[in-house]
C-alpha positions in Angstrom: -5.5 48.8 1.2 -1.4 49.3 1.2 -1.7 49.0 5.1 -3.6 45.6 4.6 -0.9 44.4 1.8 1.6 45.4 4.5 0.3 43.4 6.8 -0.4 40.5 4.2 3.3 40.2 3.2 4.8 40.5 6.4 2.2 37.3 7.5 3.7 35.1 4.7 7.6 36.5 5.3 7.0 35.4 8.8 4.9 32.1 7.9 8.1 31.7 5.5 10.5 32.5 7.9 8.9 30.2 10.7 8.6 27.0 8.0 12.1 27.4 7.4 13.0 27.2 10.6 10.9 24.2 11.8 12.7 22.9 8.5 16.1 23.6 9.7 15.6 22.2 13.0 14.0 19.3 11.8 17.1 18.3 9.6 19.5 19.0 13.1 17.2 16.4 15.2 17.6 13.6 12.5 21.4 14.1 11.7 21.7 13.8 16.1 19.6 11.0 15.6 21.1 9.3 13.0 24.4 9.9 14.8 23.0 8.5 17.9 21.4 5.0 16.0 23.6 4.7 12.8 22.9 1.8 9.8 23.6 -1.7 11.5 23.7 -3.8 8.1 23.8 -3.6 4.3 21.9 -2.7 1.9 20.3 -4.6 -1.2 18.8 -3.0 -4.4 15.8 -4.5 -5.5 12.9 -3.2 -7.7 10.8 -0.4 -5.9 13.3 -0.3 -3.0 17.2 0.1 -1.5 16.7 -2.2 1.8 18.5 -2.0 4.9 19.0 -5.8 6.4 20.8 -7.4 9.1 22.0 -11.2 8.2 23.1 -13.3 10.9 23.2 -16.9 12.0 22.7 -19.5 10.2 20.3 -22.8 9.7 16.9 -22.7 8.4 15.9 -19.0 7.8 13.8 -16.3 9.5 13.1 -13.2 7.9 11.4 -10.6 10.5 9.4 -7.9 9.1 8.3 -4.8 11.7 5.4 -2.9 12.4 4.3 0.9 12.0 7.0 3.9 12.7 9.6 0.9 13.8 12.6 -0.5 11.8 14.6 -3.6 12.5 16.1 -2.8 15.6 13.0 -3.6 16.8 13.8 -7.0 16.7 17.9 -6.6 16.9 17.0 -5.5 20.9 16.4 -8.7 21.9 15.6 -11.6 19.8 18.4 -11.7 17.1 21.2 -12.7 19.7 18.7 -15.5 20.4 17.3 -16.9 17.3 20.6 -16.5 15.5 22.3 -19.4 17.9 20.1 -21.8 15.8 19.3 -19.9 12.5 20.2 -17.9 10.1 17.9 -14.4 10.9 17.6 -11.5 8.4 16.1 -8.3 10.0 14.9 -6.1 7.3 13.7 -2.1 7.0 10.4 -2.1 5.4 10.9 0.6 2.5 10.9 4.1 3.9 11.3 2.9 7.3 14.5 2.7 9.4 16.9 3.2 6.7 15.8 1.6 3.6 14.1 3.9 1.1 11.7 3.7 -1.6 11.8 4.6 -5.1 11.7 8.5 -5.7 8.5 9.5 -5.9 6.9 6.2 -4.8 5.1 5.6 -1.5 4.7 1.8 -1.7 1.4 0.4 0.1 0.9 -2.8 2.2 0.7 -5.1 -0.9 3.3 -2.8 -2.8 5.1 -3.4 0.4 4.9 -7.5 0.2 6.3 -8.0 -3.2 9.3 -6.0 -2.4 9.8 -8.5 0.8 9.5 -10.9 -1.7 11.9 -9.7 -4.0 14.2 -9.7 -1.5 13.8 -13.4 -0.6 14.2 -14.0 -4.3 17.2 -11.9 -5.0 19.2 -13.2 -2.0 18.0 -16.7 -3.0 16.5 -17.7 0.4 15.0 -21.1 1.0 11.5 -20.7 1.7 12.1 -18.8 4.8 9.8 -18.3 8.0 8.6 -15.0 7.9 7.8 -13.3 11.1 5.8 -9.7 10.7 5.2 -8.2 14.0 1.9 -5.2 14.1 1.4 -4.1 10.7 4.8 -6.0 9.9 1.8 -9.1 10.0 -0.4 -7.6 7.5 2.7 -7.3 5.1 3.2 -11.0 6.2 -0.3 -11.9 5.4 0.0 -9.6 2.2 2.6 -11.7 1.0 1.5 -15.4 1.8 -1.5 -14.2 -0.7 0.4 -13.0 -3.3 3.5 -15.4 -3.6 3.1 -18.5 -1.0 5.4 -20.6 -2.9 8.5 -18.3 -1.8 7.5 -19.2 2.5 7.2 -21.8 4.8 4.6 -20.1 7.1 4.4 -17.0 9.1 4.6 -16.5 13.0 2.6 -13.2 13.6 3.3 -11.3 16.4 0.3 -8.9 17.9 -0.1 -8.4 13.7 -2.6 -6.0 12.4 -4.9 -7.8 10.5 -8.6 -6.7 10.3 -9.9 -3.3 9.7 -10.3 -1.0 12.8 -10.4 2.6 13.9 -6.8 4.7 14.6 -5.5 3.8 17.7 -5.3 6.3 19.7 -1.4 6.6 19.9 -1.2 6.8 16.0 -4.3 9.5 15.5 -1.5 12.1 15.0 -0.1 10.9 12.0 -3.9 10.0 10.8 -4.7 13.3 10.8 -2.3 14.7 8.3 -3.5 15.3 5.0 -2.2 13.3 1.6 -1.3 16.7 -0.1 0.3 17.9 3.2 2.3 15.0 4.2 5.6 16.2 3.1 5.1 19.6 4.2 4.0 18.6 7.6 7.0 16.1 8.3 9.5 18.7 7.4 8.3 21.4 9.5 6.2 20.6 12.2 6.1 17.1 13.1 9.5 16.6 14.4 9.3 19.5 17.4 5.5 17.7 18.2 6.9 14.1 17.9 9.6 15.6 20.7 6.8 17.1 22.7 4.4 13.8 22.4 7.5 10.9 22.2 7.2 9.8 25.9 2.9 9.6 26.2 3.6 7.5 22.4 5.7 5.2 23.4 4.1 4.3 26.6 0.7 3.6 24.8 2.5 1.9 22.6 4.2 -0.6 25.5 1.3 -0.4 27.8 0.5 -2.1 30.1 4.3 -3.2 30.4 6.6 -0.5 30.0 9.2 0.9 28.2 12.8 0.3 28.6 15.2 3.3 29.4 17.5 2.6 25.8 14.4 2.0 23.9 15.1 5.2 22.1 18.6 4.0 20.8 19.2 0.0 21.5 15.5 -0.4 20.2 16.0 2.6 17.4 12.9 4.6 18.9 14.7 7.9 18.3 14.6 7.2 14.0 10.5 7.8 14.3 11.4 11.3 14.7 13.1 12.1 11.8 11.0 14.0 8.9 11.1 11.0 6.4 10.1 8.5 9.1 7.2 10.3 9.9 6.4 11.0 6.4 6.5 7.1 5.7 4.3 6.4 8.9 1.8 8.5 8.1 1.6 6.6 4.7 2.0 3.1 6.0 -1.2 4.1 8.1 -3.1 5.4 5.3 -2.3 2.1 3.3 -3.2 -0.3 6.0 -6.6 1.3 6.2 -7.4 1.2 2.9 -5.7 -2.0 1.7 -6.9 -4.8 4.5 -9.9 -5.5 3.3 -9.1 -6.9 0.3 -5.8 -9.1 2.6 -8.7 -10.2 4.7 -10.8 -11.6 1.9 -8.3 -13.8 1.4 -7.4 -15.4 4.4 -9.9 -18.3 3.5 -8.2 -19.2 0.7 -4.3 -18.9 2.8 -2.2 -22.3 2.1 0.8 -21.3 4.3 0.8 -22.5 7.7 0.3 -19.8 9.9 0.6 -18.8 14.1 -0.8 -16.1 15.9 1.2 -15.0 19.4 -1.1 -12.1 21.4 -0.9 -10.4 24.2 -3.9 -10.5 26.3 -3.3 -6.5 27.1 -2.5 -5.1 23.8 -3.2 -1.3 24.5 -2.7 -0.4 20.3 -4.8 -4.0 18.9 -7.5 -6.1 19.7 -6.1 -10.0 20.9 -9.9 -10.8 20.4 -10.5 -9.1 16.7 -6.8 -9.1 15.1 -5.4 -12.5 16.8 -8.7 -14.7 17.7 -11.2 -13.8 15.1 -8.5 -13.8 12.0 -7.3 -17.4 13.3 -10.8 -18.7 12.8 -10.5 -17.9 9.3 -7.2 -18.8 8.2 -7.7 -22.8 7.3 -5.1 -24.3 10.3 -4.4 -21.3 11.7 -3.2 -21.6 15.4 -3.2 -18.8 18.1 -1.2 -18.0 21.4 -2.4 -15.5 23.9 0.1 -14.7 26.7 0.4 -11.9 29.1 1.5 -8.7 27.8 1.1 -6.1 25.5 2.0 -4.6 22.2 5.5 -4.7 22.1 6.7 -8.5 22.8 9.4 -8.6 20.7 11.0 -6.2 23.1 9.0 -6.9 26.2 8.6 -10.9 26.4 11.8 -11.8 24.2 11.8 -15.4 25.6 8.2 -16.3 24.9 8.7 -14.6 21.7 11.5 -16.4 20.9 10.3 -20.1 21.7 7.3 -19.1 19.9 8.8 -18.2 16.7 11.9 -21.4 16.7 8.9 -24.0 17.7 7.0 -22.9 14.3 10.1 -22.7 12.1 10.4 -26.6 13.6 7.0 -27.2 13.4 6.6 -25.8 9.8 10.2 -27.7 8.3 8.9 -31.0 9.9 11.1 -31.4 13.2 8.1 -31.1 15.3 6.6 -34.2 16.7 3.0 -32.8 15.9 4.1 -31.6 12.1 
């Protein structure tokens, strides 16, 4: 019996010992990485959320909104420099991601997630911008067109996230992790597995086009890999499951004018069920399939970007067709 305690409490010094040192480590790869991919704009308080933004430009207004485990550099890598020449762009952290944070002890949802975007439209006083959501950036998009339309112009989705599915493949890591575990998990072990499994991620996540070499840095790649990213992922993915059901219920009933651009080889979601089959239901809806995959903002930053000015044009009444 002593032998066995022995044994016992040397197991949990040595589970102890090991936790904090995964815990330890953890906190040395997100200070490099934070190092390595600092803040690039401000911050704003609003209710539920301190967001991280980017403001640039100016003219009729974009606000871009990104997708799971990404943050705004996403969209700083290669479409500000080119919408900014003609508007005024705003490229905004969703809360918990990048470097905007959420209320201690909240873990805001999808919808949760929408009426902080539009709080910060309504604190900053922004005209009825265009809102572009890119992956599950989209269903946040969608989320908020349902809950306060009269604060947009329309949305220009890119490869959103908009009908239920199964875990793609790429993301089945963080699926995995229990509720109850979540913070545990991200502290200790995620980090060192999320070194190990970065390069196979982020090429499912690009295919079939690939990655760029300073995706990790110029796109803000290396930020996933921090603890508190991961932590928020995981929740983001948990959310999106369980809230777009009741989004999609609602897209018959969507007034805001609303595009669709798809790539024809999205690896992570369905052109055919999130792009095709969700335009038929949104009254006006309009889709674009091109080639590519997941990642356009990054990938096809010239399509991307004519796609998103001709709907701000099209939606403010420039456009011949409006």
């Amino acid at each position: 019996m002593k032998r066995a305690l022995r044994w016992g409490l040397a197991t949990l010094a040595g589970a102890g010992a090991g936790g904090i040192g995964l815990s330890l480590y953890s906190r040395h790869v997100a200070a490099e990485v934070e190092r390595r991919v600092p803040p690039d704009g401000r911050y704003l308080e609003v209710k539920g959320a301190r967001l991280h933004y980017v403001d640039r430009g100016s003219g009729p207004t974009i606000v871009m909104v990104h997708g799971l485990g990404g943050q705004l550099r996403n969209f700083r890598y290669a479409l500000l420099d080119r919408l900014a020449e003609t508007h005024r762009v705003l490229l905004l952290d969703r809360p918990g991601s990048g470097y905007s944070t959420a209320d201690e002890g909240t873990t805001p949802g999808i919808a949760a997630q929408a009426e902080i975007v539009g709080r910060f439209i309504a604190t900053l006083g922004l005209d009825r911008p265009l809102i572009v959501g890119h992956s599950l950036g989209g269903a946040v998009a969608l989320a908020l067109a349902t809950q306060r339309p009269e604060l947009i112009r329309g949305l220009a989705l890119i490869a959103p996230f908009t009908q239920p599915q199964s875990v793609p493949a790429a993301f089945v890591g963080l699926a995995v992790i229990p509720p109850a575990l979540r913070r545990i998990v991200a502290e200790t072990v995620a980090t060192p597995l999320g070194q190990l499994t970065t390069a196979r991620t982020v090429a499912a996540v690009f295919a079939p086009e690939e990655a760029p070499a300073d995706f990790a840095t110029r796109g803000g790649g290396a930020l996933s890999l921090r603890p508190k990213a991961i932590a928020a992922a995981a929740a983001d993915l948990a959310a999106a499951g369980d809230e777009i059901a009741a989004i999609v219920a609602r897209y018959p009933t969507l007034t805001v004018p609303t595009a669709i651009l798809f790539g024809r080889g999205d690896a992570i979601l369905s052109a055919t069920l999130h792009g095709t089959r969700t335009a038929a239901t949104i009254p006006g809806a309009r889709i674009e399939l091109i080639d590519g995959g997941h990642m356009l903002p990054i990938t096809q930053p010239d399509r991307t970007a004519a796609f998103i000015r001709d709907n701000a044009a099209h939606y403010a009444g420039d456009s011949p067709a409006a």
